[in-house]
C-alpha positions as protocol buffer text, in pm:
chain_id: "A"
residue {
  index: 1
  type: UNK
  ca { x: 0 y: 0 z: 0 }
}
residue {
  index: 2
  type: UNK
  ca { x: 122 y: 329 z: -108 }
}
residue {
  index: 3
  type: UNK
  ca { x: 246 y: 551 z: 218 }
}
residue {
  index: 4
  type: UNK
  ca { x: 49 y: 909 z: 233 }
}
residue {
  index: 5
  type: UNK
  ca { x: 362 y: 1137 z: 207 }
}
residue {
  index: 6
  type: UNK
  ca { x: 456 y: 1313 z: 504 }
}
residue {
  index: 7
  type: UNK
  ca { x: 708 y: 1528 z: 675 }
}
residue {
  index: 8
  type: UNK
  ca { x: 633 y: 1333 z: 1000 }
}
residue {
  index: 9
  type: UNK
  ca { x: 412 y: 1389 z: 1290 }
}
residue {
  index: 10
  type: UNK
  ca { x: 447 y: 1703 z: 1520 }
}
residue {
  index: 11
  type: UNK
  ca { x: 596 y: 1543 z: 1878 }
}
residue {
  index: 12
  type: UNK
  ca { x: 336 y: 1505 z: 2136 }
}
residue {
  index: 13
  type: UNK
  ca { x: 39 y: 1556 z: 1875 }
}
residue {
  index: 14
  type: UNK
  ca { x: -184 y: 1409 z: 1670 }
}
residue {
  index: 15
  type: UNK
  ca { x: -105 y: 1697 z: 1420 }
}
residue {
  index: 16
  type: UNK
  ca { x: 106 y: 1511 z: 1092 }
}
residue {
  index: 17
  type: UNK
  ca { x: 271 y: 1795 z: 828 }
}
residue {
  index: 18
  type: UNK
  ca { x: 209 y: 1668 z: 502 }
}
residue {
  index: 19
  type: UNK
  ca { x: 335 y: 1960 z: 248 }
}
residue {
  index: 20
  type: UNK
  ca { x: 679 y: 2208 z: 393 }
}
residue {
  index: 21
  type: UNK
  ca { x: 635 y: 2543 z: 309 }
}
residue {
  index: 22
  type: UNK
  ca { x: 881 y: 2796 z: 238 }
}
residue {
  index: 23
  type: UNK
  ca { x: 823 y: 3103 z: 485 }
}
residue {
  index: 24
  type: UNK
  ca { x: 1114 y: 3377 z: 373 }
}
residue {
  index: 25
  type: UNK
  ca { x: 1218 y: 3255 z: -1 }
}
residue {
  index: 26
  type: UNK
  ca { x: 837 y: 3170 z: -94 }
}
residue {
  index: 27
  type: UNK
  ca { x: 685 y: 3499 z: -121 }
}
residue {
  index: 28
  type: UNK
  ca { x: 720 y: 3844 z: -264 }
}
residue {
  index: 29
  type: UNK
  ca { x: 915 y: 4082 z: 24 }
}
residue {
  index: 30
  type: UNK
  ca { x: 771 y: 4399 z: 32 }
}
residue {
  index: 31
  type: UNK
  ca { x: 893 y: 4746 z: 288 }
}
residue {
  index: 32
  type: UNK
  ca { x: 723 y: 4621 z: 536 }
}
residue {
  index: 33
  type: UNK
  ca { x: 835 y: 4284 z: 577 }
}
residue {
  index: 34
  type: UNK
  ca { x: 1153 y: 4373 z: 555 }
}
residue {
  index: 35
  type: UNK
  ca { x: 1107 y: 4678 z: 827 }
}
residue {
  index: 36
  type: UNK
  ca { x: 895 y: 4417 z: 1029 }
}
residue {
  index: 37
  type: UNK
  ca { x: 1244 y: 4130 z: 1048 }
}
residue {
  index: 38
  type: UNK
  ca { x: 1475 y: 4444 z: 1096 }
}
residue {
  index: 39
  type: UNK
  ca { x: 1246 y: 4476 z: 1430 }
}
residue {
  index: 40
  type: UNK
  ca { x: 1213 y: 4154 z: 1507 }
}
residue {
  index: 41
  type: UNK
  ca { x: 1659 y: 4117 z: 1485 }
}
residue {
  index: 42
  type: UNK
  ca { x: 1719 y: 4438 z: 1673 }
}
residue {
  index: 43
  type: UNK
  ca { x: 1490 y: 4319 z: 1939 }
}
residue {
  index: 44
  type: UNK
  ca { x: 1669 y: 4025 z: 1981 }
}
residue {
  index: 45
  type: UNK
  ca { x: 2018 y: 4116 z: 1944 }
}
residue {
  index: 46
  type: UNK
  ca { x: 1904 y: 4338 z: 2222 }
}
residue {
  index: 47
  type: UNK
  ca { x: 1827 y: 4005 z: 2433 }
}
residue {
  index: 48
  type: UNK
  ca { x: 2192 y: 3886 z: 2421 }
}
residue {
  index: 49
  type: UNK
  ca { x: 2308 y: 4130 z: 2671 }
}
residue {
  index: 50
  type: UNK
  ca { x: 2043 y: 4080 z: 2935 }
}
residue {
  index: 51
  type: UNK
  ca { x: 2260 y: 3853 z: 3121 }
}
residue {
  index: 52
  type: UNK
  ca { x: 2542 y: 4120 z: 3161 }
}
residue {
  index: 53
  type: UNK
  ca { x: 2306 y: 4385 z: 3193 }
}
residue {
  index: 54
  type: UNK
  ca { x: 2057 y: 4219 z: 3462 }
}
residue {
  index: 55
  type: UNK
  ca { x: 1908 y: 4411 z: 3759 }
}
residue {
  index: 56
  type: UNK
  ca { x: 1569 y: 4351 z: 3973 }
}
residue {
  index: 57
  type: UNK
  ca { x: 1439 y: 4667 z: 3856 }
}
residue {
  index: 58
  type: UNK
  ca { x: 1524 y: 4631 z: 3535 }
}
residue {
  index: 59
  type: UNK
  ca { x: 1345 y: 4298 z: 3531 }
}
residue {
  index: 60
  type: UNK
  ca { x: 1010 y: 4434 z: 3676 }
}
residue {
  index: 61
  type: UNK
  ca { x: 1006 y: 4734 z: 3447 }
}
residue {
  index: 62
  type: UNK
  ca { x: 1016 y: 4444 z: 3183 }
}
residue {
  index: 63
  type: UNK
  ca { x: 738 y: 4249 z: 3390 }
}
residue {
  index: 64
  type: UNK
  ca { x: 466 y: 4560 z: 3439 }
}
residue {
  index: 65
  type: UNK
  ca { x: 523 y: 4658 z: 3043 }
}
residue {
  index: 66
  type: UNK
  ca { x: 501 y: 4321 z: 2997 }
}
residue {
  index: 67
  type: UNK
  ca { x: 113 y: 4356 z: 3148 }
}
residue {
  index: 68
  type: UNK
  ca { x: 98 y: 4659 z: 3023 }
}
residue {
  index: 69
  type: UNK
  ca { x: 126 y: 4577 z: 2662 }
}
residue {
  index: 70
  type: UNK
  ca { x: 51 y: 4218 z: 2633 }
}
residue {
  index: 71
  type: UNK
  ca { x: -256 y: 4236 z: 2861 }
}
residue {
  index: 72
  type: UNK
  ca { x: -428 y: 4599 z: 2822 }
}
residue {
  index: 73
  type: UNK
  ca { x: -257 y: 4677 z: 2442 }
}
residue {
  index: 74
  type: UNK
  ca { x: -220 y: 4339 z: 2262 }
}
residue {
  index: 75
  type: UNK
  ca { x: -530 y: 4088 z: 2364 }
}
residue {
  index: 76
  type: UNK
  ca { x: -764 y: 4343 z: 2566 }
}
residue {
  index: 77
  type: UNK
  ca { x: -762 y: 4593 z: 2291 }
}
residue {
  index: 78
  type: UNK
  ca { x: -642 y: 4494 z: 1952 }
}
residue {
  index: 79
  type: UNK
  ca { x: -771 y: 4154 z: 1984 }
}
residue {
  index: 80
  type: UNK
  ca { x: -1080 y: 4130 z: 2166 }
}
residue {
  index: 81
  type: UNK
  ca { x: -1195 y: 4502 z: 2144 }
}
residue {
  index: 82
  type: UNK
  ca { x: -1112 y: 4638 z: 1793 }
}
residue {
  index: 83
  type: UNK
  ca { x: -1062 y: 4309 z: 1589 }
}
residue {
  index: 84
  type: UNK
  ca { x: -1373 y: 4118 z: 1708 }
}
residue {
  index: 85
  type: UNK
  ca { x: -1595 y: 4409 z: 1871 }
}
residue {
  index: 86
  type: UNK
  ca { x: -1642 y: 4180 z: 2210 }
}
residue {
  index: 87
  type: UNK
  ca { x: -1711 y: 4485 z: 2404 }
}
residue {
  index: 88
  type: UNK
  ca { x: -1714 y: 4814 z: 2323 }
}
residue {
  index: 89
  type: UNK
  ca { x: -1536 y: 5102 z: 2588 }
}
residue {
  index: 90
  type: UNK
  ca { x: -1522 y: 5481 z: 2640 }
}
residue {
  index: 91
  type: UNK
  ca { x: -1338 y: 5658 z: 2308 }
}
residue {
  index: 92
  type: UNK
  ca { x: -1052 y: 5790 z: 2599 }
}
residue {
  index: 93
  type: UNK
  ca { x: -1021 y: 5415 z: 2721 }
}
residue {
  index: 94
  type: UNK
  ca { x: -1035 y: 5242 z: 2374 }
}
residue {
  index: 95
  type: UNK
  ca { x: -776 y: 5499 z: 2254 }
}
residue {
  index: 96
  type: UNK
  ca { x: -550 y: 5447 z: 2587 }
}
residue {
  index: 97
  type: UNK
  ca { x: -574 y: 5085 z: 2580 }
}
residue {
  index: 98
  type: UNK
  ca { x: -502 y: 5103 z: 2181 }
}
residue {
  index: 99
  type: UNK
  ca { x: -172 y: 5321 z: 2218 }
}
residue {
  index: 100
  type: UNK
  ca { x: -49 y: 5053 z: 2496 }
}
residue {
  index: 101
  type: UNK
  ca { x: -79 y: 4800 z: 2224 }
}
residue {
  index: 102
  type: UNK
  ca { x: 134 y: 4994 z: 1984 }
}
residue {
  index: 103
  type: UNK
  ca { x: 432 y: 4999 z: 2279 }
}
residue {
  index: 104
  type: UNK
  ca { x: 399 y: 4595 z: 2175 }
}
residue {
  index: 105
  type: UNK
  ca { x: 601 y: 4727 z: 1850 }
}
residue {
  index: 106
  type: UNK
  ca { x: 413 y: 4410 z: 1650 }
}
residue {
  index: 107
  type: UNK
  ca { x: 346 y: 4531 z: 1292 }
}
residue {
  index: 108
  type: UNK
  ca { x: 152 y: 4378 z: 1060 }
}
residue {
  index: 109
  type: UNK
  ca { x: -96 y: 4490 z: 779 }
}
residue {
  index: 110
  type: UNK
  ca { x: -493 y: 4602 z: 881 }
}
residue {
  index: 111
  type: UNK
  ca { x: -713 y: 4315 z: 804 }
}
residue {
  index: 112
  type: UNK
  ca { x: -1060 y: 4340 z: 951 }
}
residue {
  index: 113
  type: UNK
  ca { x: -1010 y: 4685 z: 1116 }
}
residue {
  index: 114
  type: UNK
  ca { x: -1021 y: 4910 z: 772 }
}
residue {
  index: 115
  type: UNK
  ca { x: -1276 y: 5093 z: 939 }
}
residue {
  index: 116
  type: UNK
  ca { x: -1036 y: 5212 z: 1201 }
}
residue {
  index: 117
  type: UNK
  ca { x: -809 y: 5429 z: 951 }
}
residue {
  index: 118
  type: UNK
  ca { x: -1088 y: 5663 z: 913 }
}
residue {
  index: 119
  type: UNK
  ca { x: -1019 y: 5790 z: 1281 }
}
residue {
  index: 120
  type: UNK
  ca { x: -801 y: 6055 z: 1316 }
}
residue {
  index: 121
  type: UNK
  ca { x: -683 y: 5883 z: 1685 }
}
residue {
  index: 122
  type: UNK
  ca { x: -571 y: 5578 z: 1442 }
}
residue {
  index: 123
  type: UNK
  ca { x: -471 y: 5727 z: 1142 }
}
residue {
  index: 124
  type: UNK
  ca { x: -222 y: 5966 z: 1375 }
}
residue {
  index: 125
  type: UNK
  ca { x: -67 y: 5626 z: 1546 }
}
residue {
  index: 126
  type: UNK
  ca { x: -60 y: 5472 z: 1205 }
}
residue {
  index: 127
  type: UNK
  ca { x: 135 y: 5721 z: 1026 }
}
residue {
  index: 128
  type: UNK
  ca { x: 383 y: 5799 z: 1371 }
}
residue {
  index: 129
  type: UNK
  ca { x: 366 y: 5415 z: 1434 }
}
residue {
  index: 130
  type: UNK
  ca { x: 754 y: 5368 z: 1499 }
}
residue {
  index: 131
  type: UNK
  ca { x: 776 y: 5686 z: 1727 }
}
residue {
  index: 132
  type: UNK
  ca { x: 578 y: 5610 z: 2003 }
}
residue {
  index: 133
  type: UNK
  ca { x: 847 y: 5320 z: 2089 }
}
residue {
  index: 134
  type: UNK
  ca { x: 1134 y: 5508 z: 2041 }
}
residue {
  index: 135
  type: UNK
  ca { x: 1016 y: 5761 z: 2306 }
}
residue {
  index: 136
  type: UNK
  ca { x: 931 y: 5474 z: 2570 }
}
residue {
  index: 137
  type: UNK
  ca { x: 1284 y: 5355 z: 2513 }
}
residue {
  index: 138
  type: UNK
  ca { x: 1423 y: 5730 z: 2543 }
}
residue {
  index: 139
  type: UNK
  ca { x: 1182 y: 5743 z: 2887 }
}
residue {
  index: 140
  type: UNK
  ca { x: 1311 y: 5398 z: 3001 }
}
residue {
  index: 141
  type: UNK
  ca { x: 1707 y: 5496 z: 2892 }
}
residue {
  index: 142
  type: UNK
  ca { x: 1642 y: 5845 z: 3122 }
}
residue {
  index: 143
  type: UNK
  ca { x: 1507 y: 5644 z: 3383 }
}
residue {
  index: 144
  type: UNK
  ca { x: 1730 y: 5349 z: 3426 }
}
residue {
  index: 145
  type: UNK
  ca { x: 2023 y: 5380 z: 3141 }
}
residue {
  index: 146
  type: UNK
  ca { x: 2094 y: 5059 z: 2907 }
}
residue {
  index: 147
  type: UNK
  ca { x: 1988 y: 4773 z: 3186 }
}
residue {
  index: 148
  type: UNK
  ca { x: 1673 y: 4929 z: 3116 }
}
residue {
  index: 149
  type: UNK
  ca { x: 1676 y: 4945 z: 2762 }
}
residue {
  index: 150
  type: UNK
  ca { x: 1731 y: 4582 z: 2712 }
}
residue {
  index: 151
  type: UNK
  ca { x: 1524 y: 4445 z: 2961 }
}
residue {
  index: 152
  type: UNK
  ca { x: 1245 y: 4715 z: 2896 }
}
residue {
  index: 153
  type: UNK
  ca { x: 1262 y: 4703 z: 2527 }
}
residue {
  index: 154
  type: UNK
  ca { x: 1465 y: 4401 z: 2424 }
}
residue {
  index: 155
  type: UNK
  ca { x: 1347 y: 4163 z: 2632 }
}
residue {
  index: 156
  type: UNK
  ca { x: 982 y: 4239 z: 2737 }
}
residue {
  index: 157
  type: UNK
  ca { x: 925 y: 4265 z: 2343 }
}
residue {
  index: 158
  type: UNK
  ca { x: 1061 y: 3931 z: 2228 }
}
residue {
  index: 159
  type: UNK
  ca { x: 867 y: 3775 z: 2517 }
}
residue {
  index: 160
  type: UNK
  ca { x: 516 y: 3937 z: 2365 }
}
residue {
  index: 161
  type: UNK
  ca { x: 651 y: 3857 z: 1987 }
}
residue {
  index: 162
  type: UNK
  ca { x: 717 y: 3465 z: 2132 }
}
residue {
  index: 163
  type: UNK
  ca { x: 371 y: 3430 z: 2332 }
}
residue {
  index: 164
  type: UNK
  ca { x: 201 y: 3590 z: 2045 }
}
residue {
  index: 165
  type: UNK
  ca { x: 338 y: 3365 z: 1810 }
}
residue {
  index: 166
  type: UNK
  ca { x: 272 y: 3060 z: 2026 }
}
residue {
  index: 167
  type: UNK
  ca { x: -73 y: 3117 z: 1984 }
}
residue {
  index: 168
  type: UNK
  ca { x: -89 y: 3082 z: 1628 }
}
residue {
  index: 169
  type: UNK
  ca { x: 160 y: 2797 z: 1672 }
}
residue {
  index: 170
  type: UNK
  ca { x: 123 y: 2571 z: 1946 }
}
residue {
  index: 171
  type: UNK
  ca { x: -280 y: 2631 z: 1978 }
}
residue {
  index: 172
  type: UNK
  ca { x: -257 y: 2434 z: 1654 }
}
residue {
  index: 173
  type: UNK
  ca { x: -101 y: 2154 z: 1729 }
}
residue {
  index: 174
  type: UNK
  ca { x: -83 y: 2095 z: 2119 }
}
residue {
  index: 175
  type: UNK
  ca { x: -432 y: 2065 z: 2293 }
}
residue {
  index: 176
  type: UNK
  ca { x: -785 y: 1978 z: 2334 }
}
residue {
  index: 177
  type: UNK
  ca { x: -1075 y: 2044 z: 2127 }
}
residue {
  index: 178
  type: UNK
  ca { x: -1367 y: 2110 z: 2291 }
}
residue {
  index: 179
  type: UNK
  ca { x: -1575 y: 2248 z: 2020 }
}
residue {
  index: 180
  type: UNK
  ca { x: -1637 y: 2134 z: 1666 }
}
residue {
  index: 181
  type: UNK
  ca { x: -1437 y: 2424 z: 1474 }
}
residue {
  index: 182
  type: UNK
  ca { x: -1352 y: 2221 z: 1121 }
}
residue {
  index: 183
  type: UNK
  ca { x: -991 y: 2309 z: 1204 }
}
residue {
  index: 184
  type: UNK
  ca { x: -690 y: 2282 z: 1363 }
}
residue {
  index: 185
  type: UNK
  ca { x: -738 y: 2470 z: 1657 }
}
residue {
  index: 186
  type: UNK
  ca { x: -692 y: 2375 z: 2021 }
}
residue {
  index: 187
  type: UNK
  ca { x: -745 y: 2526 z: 2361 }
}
residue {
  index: 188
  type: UNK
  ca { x: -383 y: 2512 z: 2548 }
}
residue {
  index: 189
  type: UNK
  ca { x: -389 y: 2519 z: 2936 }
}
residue {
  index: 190
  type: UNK
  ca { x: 10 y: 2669 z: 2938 }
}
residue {
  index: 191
  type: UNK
  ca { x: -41 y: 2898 z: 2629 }
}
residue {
  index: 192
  type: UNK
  ca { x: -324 y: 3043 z: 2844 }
}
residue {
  index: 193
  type: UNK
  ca { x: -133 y: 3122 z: 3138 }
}
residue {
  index: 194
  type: UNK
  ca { x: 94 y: 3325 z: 2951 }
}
residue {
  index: 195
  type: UNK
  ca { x: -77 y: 3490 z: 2702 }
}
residue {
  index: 196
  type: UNK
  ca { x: -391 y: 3636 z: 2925 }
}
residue {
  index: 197
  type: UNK
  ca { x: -614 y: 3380 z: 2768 }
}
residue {
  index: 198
  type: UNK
  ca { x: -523 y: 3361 z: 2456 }
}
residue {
  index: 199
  type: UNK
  ca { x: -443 y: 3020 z: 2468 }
}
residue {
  index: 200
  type: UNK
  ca { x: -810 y: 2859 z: 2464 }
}
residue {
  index: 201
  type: UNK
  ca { x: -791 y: 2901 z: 2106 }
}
residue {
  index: 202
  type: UNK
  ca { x: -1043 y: 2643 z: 2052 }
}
residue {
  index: 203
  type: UNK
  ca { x: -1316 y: 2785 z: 2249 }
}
residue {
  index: 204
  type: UNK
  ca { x: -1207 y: 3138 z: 2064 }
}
residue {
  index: 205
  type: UNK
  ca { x: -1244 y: 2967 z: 1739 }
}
residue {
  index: 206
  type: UNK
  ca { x: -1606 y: 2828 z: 1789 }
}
residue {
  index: 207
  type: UNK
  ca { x: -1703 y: 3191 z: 1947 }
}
residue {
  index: 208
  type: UNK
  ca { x: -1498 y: 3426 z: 1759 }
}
residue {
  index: 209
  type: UNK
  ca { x: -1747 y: 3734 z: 1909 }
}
residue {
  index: 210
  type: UNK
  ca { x: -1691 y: 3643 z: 2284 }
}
residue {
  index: 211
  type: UNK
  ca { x: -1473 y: 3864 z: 2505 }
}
residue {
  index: 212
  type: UNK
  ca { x: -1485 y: 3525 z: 2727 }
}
residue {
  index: 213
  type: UNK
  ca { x: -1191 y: 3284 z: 2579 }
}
residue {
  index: 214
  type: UNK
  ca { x: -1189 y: 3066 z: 2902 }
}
residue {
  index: 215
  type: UNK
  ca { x: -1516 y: 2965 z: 2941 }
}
residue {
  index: 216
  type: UNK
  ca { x: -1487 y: 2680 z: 3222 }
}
residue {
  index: 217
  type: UNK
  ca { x: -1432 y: 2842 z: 3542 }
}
residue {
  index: 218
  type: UNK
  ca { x: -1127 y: 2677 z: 3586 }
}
residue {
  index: 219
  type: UNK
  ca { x: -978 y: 2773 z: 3247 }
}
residue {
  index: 220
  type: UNK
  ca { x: -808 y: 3113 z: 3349 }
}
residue {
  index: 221
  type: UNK
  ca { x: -848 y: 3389 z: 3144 }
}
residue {
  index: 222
  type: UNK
  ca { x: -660 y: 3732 z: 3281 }
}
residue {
  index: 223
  type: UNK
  ca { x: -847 y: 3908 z: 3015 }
}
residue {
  index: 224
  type: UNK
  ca { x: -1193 y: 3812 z: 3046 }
}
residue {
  index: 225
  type: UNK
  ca { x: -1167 y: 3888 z: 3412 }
}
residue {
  index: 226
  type: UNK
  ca { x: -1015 y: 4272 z: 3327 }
}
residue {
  index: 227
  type: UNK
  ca { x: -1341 y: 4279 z: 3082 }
}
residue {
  index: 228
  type: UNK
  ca { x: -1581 y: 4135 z: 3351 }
}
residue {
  index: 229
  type: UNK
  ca { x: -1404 y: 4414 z: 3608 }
}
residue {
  index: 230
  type: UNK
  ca { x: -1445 y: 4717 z: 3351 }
}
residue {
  index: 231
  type: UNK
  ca { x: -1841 y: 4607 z: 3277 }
}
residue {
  index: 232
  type: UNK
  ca { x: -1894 y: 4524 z: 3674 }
}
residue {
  index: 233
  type: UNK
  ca { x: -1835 y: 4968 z: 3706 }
}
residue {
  index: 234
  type: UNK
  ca { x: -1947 y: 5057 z: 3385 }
}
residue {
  index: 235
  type: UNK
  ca { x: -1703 y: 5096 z: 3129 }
}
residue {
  index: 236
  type: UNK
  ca { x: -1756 y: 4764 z: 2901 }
}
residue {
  index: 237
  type: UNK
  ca { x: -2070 y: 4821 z: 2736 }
}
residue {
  index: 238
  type: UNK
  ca { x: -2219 y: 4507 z: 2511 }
}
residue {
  index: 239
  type: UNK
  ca { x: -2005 y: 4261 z: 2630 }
}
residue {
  index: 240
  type: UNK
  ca { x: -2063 y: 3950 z: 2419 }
}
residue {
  index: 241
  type: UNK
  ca { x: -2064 y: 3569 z: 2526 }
}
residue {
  index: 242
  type: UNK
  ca { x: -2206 y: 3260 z: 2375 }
}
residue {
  index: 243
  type: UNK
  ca { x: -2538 y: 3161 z: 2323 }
}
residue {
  index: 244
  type: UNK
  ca { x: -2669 y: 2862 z: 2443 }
}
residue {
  index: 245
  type: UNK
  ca { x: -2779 y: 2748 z: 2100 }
}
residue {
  index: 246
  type: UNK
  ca { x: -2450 y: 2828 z: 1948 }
}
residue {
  index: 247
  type: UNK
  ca { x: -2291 y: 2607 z: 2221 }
}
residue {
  index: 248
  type: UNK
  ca { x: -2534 y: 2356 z: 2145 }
}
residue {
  index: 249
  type: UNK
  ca { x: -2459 y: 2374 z: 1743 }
}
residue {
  index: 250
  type: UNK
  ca { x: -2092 y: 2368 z: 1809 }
}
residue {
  index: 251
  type: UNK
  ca { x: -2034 y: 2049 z: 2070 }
}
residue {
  index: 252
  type: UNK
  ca { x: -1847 y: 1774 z: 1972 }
}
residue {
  index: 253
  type: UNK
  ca { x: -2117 y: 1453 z: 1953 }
}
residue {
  index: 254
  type: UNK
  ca { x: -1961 y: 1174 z: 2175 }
}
C-alpha cells in the first residue's frame, strides 16, 4: 500500500505535516516585511546582553510593560476590542488601551479593522507608528540607562513577539478540542497562562465574538476577568458571550 507522504508527525500531537512550506524565499518581500524582520533582529540582538546587563528593577520594568502591553494593548484591545468588537469602551479608554498596544512594537498589515483608519486617533498612530516606541525607550534609557533598555525594550518585546506567536503555533497543534471548529485549533492550558487567555484558542475559534476565551471556570483567562471588572463599574458596554444554542450547534457529539 502506497504511504500518504509526510514530513512526520508534530511530537506530542496528533497533528502530521504533510506539504513544507517555504516562509522567507516563498513569497514576494515587500517594505514592510523587511522593516517588520529588521524589528524583530534588533529586538533580539538586544536580548543577548540581558545577562550582563541584569538588575531587579530592570526585570520588573520588563514584567509591568510586559502587562501593560501584552494584557491591556495586545489581547484586551487589539484583539478582543477592535478586531472582534467583544465589548465596546469609552473613546478615551479604547484609545488608551489602543496606544499601549502599539508599545507591543508588532506590525503587521490592517485586516478586519479598515474601518479604524478613518479615525483621526488611528490614522495619527498609524502614520507615527515607529515613534511612540522610540520615546518609551528614550523614557526607560532616562530612567534606568541601558539595563533598562534591554530588559524594557529588548526583552519584554521578544517575550510578547514569542507568546504571540505561540498562539498561532502551538494552539494548533498541542491541545484539546472542545468544540467542533472544522480546524486545527486547540485550547492550550500553558499557552493560556501566559498569554492572558489567549491560549483557549479552541473555544475562541467556535465563538470568535466572545470577550470570554476561558469559558470553564477553571480555564483562566486574565483578560476576560479585566473585561468582567471594567463592565462590573461601567465601562464595558455590550459585552458579548455565547449563546446557548451556538454552544449547542458547536459540541463535539460523543
Amino acid at each position: 500500500m502506497k504511504k500518504n507522504p509526510s514530513f512526520g508527525r508534530i511530537f506530542l500531537s496528533d497533528v502530521v505535516v504533510k506539504r513544507k512550506r517555504n516562509v522567507f524565499l516563498g513569497r514576494k518581500w515587500n517594505s514592510l516585511d523587511v522593516a517588520t524582520v529588521g524589528v524583530v533582529i534588533a529586538m533580539h540582538l538586544l536580548c543577548v546582553f540581558a545577562p550582563f546587563t541584569f538588575s531587579w528593577a530592570a526585570f520588573w520594568a520588563a514584567v509591568g510593560l510586559y502587562v501593560i502591553t501584552g494584557l491591556l494593548g495586545i489581547t484586551l484591545s487589539f484583539h478582543r476590542n477592535l478586531s472582534h468588537r467583544s465589548f465596546k469602551l469609552p473613546k478615551w479608554l479604547e484609545y488608551f488601551f489602543a496606544y499601549c498596544g502599539v508599545q507591543a512594537l508588532q506590525c503587521g498589515e490592517p485586516n478586519n479593522v479598515g474601518d479604524l483608519e478613518k479615525q483621526p486617533f488611528y490614522k495619527f498612530l498609524q502614520s507615527t507608528y515607529i515613534v511612540h516606541p522610540m520615546a518609551l525607550g528614550a523614557l526607560l534609557y532616562a530612567v534606568g540607562g541601558f539595563p533598562y533598555i534591554v530588559w524594557g525594550m529588548g526583552v519584554r518585546i521578544v517575550w510578547v513577539y514569542h507568546i504571540t506567536w505561540l498562539v498561532n503555533s502551538a494552539c494548533h497543534v498541542w491541545g484539546k478540542q472542545a468544540w467542533n471548529t472544522g480546524d486545527l485549533s486547540r485550547n492550550n492550558w500553558w499557552v493560556a497562562l501566559l498569554a492572558f487567555g489567549e491560549g483557549w484558542h479552541n473555544n475562541h475559534h467556535a465563538f470568535e465574538y466572545s470577550a470570554r476565551h476561558g469559558l470553564e471556570w477553571w480555564q483562566f483567562d486574565m483578560t476576560w476577568y479585566l473585561v468582567w471588572l471594567l463592565q462590573a463599574i461601567g465601562l464595558a458596554t455590550d459585552v458579548k458571550l455565547p449563546t446557548t444554542p451556538h454552544k449547542q450547534r458547536m459540541a463535539i457529539m460523543s
